[in-house]
N, C-alpha and C positions, 0 to 999 in steps of 0.2 A: 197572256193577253193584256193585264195592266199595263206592261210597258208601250202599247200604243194605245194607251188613253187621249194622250196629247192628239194625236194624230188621227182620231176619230173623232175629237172636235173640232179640231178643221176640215176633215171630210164632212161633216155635217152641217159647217158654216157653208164651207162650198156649196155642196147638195144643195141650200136652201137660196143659192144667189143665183147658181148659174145658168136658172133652168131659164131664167133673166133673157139672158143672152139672144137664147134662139125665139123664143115666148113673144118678147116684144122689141124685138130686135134695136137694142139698143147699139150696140155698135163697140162695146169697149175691148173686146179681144179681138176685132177685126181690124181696131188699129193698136198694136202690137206696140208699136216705137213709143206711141205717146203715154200709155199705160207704164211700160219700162223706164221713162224719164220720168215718171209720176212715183213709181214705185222706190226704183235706187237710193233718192238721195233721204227719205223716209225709212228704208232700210239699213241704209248707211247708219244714221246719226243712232236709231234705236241698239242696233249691232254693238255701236262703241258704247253706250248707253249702260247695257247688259254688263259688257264684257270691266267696265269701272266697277258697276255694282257688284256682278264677282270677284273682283281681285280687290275688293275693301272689304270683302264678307257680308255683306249687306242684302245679296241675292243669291239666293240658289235652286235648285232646280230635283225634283225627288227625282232619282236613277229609276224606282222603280215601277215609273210612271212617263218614263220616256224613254225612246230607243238605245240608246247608249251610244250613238253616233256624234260624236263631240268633236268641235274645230276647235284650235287651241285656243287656249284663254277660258276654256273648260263651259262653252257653249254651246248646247246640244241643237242638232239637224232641225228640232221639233221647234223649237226657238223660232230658229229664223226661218222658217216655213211660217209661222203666223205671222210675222214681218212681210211677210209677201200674203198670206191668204186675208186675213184680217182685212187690208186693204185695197184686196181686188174686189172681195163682199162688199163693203162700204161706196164703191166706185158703182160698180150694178146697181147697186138700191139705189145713190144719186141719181145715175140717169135714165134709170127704169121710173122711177118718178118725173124726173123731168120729163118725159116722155109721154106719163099718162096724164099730167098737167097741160102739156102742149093740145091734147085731142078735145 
């Protein structure tokens, strides 16, 4: 079960933003497109970010604390799942406050 450690903190980041969503109906996953322009290019630059820091030795990642699912350049699944969850959380809480600001 250690090996989805990682993976149970982003289930748990999630768990704690999405309920966001439908609660005060903020709007961020009903518009898909503009979340995904939001996401990408934040995903993008981290990804190459990572993958320098690994191939200089400077970052690495415990195997036995994540799935073992690696894309090359020896960057695990778990990785770039928080490149996406980290700032879908972040986006909910923005506008789940903007929201309750606005009332």
């Amino acid at each position: 079960m250690r090996h989805f450690a990682y993976l149970f903190v982003l289930a748990g980041c999630l768990g704690g933003a999405l309920w966001l969503e439908p609660v005060l109906r903020v709007g961020v996953l009903r518009q898909w497109r503009r979340l995904l322009l939001t996401l990408l290019p934040v995903m993008i630059v981290f990804v190459l970010w990572d993958l320098a820091a690994i191939a200089a030795g400077h970052w690495t990642f415990d195997p036995a604390q994540t799935t073992g699912v690696l894309f090359p350049g020896g960057l695990p699944l778990d990785e770039v799942l928080f490149f996406a969850v980290v700032p879908i959380c972040a986006i909910l809480g923005f506008e789940a406050v903007r929201k309750v600001l606005k009332r």
